[in-house]
N, C-alpha and C positions, 0 to 999 in steps of 0.2 A: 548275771546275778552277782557275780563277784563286784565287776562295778560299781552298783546300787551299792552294796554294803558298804565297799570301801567310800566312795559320798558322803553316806548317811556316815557312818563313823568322823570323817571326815568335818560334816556341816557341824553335826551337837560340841566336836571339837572345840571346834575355831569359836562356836558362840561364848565359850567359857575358857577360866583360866586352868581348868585341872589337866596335869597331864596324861599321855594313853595310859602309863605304867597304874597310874591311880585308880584307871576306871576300870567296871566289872561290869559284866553284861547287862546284871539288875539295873544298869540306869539306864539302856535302851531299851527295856521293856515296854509294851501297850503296843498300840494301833496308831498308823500313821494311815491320809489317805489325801487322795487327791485326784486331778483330772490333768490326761493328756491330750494331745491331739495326734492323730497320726496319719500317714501320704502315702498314699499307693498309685504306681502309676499300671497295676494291672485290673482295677475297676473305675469304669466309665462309672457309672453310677453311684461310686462309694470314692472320690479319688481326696477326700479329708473323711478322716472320722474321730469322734470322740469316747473316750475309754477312760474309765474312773478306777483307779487304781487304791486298794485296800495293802497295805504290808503289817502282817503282826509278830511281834517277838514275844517268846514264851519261852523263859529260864527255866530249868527242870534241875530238881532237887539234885541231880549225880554231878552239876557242874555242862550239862549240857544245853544247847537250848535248839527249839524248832523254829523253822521262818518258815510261815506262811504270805506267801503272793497271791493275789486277786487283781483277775483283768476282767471289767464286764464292757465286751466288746459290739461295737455297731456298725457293721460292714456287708450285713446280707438283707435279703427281703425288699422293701420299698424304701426309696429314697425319703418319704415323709415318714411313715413308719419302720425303720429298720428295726431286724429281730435283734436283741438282746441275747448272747451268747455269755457266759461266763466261765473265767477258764482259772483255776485254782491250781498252785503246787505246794507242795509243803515238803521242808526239806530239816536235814538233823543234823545237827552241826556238835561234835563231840572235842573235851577237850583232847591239844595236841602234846601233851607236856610238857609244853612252853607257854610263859604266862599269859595269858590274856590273846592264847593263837587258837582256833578252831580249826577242828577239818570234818570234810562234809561226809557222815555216816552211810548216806544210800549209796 
């Protein structure tokens, strides 16, 4: 998880000229989403699969904000019909009294 963040912090970066010190969480705010593929070498049946991945960021009024991850995953059932599994975590990220640093509340 920590990876993702630091990427994504990372990507909205580099696309712009503002530096970290300037930014505040409000501009990573919304829904980002997209599609992976993933390799398993312990199902014959399932040895690619594809998984649409949902991340949202939600600022909270105290200075803290939640991240929610979404995987809806395809790896069991029938190879033309696989079941649809979806797997959610949600996590609180409070600040650390260092500017613009988080630590993760659960």
């Amino acid at each position: 998880m920590k990876r993702f963040l630091v990427g994504l912090v990372t990507s909205i970066l580099a696309a712009g000229t503002v530096s970290a010190a300037d930014v505040k969480i409000g501009a990573f705010k919304g829904q980002w989403e997209g599609n992976a593929v993933s390799e398993s070498t312990t199902s014959v049946s399932f040895p690619l699969t594809s998984r649409d991945i949902n991340v949202e960021i939600r600022p909270q009024s105290d200075g803290s904000f939640v991240l929610t991850w979404r995987t809806l995953q395809r790896q069991t059932g029938a190879p033309g019909t696989p079941d649809e599994v979806l797997k959610e975590t949600t996590r609180t990220f409070v600040p650390s009294g260092e500017k613009n640093v988080w630590h993760g509340a659960d």
